[in-house]
C-alpha positions in Angstrom: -1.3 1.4 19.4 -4.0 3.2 17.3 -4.9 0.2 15.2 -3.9 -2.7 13.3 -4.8 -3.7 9.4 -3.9 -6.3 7.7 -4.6 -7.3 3.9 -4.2 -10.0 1.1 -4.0 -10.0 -2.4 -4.3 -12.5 -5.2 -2.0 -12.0 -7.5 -3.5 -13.6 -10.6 -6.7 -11.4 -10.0 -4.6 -8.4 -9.2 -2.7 -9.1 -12.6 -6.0 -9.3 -14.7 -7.3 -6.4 -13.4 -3.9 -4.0 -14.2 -4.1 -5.7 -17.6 -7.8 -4.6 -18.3 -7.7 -1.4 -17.1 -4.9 0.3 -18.2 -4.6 3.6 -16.5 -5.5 2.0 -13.3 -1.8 1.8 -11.9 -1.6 5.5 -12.2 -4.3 6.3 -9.9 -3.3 3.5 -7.7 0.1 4.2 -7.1 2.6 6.9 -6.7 5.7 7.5 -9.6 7.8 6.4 -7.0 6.1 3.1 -6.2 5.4 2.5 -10.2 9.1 3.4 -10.9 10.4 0.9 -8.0 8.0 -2.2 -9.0 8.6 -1.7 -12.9 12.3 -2.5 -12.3 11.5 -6.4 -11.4 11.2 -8.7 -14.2 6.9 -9.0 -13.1 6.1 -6.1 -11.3 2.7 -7.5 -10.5 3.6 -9.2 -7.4 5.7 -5.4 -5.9 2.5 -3.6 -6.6 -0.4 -6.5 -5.5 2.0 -6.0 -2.2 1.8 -2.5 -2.2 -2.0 -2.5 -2.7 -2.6 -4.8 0.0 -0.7 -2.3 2.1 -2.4 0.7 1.1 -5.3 -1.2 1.9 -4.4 -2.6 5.5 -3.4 1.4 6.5 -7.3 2.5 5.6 -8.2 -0.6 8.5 -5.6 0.7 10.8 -7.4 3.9 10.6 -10.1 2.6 11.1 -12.0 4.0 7.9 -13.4 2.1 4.3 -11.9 2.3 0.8 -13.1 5.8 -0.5 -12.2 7.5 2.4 -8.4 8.1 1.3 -7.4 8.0 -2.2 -4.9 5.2 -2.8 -2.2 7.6 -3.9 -2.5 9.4 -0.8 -0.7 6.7 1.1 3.0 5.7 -0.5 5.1 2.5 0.7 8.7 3.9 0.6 11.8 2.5 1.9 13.9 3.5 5.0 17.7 4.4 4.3 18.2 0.2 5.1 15.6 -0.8 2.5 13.1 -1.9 5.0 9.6 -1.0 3.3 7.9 1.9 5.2 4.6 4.6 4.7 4.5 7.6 3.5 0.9 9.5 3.8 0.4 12.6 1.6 -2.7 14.9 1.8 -6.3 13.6 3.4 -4.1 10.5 4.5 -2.1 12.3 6.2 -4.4 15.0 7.9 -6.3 11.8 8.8 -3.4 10.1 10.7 -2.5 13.0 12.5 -5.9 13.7 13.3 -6.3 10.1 15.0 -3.3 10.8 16.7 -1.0 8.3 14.4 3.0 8.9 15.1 4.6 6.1 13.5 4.0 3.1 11.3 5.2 -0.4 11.5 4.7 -2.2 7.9 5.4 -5.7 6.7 5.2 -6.7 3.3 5.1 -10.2 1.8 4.4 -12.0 -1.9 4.3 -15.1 -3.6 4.0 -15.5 -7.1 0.5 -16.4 -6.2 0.0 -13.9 -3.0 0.7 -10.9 -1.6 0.2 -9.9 2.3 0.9 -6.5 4.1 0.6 -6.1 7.9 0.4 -2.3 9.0 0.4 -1.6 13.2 -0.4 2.5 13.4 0.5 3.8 16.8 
C-alpha cells in the first residue's frame, strides 16, 4: 500500500459554492463526470462525491491541493459500474512516479454528505 486518503463533503456548502461560482464545475470536473452527475435529478450530491474523491487521491499521494489540478484525476466506472480513478497528465506522472499500480475507491452520499475512501497501492 502506497497510501490512504480519505475525504468528506457537505453537501449544502458544496451546493452554494457551484451556485455562486458558475464556471467552477468545469475546472473541477471532467465532461465525463459533469455528463454522468447531470443525469440525476440533483447532481450536487454525484459531484460533492466526486470532489471528496479527487480530494482523498491528492492524500493518498501524499501531496496538498495545488499540486494536481482537479481535472487531472477522473472517477470513472469499471465495466460493472463500480466507481474507479482515472489520472490524466501531472496526476498521473505523479502516481507512477510514487510507484502507484492500482486504486481502490469507495464513494458514499447523503442528501446532506458525501464521503470517498481512496487506498493507492
Amino acid at each position: 500500500m502506497i497510501g490512504i486518503g480519505v475525504d468528506l463533503v457537505d453537501v449544502h456548502r458544496f451546493r452554494t459554492v457551484l451556485q455562486r461560482r458558475a464556471q467552477i464545475s468545469e475546472r473541477l470536473f471532467t465532461k465525463n463526470e459533469l455528463s454522468y452527475c447531470n443525469s440525476a435529478t440533483d447532481p450536487t450530491e454525484r459531484l460533492a462525491a466526486r470532489f471528496a474523491a479527487k480530494e482523498a487521491v491528492m492524500k493518498a499521494l501524499g501531496v496538498g491541493l495545488g499540486a494536481i489540478r482537479f481535472r487531472e484525476i477522473e472517477v470513472i466506472k469499471d465495466p460493472s459500474g463500480r466507481p474507479d480513478l482515472k489520472l490524466h497528465g501531472g496526476a498521473a506522472q505523479l502516481a507512477q512516479s510514487s510507484g502507484v499500480h492500482g486504486w481502490h475507491l469507495s464513494l458514499s452520499h447523503t442528501s446532506s454528505v458525501a464521503e470517498a475512501f481512496v487506498i493507492a497501492e
